[in-house]
C-alpha positions in Angstrom: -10.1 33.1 -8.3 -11.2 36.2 -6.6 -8.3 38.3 -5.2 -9.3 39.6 -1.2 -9.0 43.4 -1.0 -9.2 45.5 1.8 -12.3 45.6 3.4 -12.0 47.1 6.4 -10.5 50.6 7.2 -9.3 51.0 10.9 -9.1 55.1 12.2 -7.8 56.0 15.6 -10.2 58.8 17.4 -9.8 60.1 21.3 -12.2 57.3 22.2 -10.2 54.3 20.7 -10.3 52.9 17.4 -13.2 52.8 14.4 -13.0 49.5 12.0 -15.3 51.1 9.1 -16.6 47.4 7.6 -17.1 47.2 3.9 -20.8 46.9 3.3 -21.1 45.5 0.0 -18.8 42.2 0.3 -19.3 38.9 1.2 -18.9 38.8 4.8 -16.4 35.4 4.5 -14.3 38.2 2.2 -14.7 40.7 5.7 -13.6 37.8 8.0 -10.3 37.0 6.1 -9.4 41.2 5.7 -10.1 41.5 9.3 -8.0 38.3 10.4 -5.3 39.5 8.0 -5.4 43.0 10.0 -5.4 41.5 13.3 -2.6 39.2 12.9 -0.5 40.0 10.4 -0.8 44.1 9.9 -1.4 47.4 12.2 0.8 46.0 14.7 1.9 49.4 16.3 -2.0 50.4 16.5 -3.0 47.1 17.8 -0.8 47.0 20.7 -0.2 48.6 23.6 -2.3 49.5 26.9 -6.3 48.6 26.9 -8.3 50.2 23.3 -11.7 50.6 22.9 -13.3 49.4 19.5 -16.0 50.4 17.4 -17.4 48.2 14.7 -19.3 50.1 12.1 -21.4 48.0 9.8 -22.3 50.7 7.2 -25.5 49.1 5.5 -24.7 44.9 6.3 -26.5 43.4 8.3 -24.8 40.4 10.7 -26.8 37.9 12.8 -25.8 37.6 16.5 -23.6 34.8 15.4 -21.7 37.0 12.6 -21.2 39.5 15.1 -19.7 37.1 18.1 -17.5 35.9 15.2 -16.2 39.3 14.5 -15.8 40.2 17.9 -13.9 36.7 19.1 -11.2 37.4 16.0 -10.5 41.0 17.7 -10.3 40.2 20.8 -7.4 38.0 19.8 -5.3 41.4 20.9 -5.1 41.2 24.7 -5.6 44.6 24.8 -8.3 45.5 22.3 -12.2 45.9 23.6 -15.5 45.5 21.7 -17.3 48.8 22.9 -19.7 49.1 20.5 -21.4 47.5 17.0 -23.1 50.2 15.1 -25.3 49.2 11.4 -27.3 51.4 9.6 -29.9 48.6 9.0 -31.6 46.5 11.4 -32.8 43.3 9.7 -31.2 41.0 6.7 -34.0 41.9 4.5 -33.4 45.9 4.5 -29.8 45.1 4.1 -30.7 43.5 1.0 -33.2 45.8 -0.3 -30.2 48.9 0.1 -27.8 46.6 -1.3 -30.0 46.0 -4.3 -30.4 49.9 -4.8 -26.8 50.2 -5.4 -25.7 46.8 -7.0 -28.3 46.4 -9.2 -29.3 47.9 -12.4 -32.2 47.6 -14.8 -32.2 48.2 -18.4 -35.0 48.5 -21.0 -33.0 48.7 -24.4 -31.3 46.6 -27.3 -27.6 46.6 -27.4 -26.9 47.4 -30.7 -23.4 47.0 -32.5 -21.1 48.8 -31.9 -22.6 49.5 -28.3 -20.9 48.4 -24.5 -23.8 48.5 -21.4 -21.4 47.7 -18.4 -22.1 48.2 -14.6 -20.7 47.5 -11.3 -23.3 45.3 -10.4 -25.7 43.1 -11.4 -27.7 43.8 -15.0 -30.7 43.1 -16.0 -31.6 43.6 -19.4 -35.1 43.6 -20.8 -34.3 43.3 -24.7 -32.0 42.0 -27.0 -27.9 41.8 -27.2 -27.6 41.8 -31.2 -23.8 40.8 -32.5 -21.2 43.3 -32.2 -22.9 44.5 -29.0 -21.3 44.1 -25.2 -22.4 43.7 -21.9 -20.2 43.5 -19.0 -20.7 43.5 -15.3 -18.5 43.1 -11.7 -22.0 41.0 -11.1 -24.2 38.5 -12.8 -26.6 39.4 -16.1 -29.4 38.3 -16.9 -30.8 39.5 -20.3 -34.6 38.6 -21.1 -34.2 38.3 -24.7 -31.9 37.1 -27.2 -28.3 37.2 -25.9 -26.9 36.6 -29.4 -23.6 39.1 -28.8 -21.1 39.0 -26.2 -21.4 38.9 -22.0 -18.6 39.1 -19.6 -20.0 38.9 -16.5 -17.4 38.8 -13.2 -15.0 41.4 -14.5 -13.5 41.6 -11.6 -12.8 38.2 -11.4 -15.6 36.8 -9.5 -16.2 33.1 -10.9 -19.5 32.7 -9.0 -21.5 34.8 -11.0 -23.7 33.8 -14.0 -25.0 34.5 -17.7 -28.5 34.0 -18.1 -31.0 34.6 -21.1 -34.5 33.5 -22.6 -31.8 32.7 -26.0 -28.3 32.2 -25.8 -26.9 32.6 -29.3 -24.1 34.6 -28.0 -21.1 35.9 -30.2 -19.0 35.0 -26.7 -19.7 34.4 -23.1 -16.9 35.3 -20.5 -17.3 34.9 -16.6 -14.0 36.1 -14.9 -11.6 34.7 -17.0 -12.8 32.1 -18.1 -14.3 32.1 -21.7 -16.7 30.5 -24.0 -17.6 30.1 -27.8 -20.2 28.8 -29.6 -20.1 25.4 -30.5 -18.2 24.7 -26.8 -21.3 24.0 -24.7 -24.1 24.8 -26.7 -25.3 23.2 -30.0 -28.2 25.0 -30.8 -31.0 26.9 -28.9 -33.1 25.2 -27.0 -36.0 27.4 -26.7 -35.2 26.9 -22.7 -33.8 30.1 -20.5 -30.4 28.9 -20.0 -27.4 30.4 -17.6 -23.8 30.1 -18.0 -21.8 29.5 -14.7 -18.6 28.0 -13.5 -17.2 25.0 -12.4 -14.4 23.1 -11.9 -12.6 25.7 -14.4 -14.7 25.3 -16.8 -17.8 27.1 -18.2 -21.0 25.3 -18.4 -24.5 25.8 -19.5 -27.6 24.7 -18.0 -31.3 25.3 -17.9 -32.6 27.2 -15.5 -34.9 25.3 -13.4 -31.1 23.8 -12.4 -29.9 27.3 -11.1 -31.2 26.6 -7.4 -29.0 23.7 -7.1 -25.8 25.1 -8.8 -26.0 28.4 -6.9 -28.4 28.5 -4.3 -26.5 31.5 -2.6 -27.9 33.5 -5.6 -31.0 33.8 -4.0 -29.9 34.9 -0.8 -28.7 38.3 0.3 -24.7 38.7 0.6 -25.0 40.9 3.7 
């Protein structure tokens, strides 16, 4: 289960207080940091006579209704005032385009033995992961070509990602902690592009005309 971290960092200036949001989460991981704040944390800060807030968005984008939702869990404090909501983008699909710039990376290459490709983000790998070799990622990979090594994708412990290839013949599959061997949901290749995901505790593998239905969010930006 994915742990909540801080996502939001509040500083005090002469004209009231700046919540800094974390632009790369989920924003249902940036409600429950900024609930936890609000009513749990920051009580000597969030007290006291009337305090003008700041929200900076960084690079996320929020619809009028993601930012009335932010603002009605801060105004919980009597004495806290929305003055102003600030993004660096100014529709969903440029948030997603700067998110992909950052989260995203795109390989070329075989993974030999011996060899680790790991990124904080999602990987896509246009070749072949031979035995011995390792991929690893915070995000979901996807490897056009015979995944016949190992991929641990969610390192971080996000279960919600996936493993896909064009041949899964892997050594070992691993999303968060959950882990999978040959023989345990595979029998032999299919000649079908297959992913790896998630469910009920257990890893599963599916074709992936199916992927729309077992994680639609996947094709929808996270901003």
């Amino acid at each position: 289960m994915k742990t909540v971290k801080n996502k939001i960092t509040i500083k005090g200036t002469k004209d009231g207080l700046v919540f800094f949001m974390d632009d790369t989460c989920s924003f249902d991981e940036l409600v429950a940091d900024l609930r936890e704040k609000i009513e749990h944390s920051h009580q000597q800060i969030l007290s006291g006579p009337l305090i003008r807030v700041s929200l900076k968005l960084g690079k996320r984008y929020c619809t009028p209704e993601q930012q009335q939702q932010l603002t009605e869990i801060i105004r919980q404090r009597g004495n806290l005032v929305i003055h102003m909501i600030d993004a660096d983008v100014i529709s969903k699909e440029e948030a997603f385009a700067e998110r992909l710039k950052s989260s995203f990376l795109l390989k070329t290459q075989t993974v030999r033995s011996g060899q680790v490709l790991e990124f904080d983000g999602d990987i896509l790998l246009l070749g072949d992961v031979n035995p011995g070799g390792t991929v690893k990622s915070t995000g979901s990979i996807f490897v056009l070509g015979n995944l016949r090594g190992i991929a641990h994708a969610g390192t971080n412990g996000d279960n919600q990602v996936i493993i896909a290839a064009a041949s899964m013949l892997p050594t070992q599959l691993r999303i968060a902690d959950i882990i999978s061997r040959p023989g345990e949901e595979w029998a032999e290749n299919s000649g079908a592009t297959e992913f790896a995901y998630v469910e009920d505790g257990n890893m599963k593998v599916a074709k992936m005309n199916f992927l729309h239905r077992v994680r639609p969010e996947l094709g929808e930006s996270k901003a």
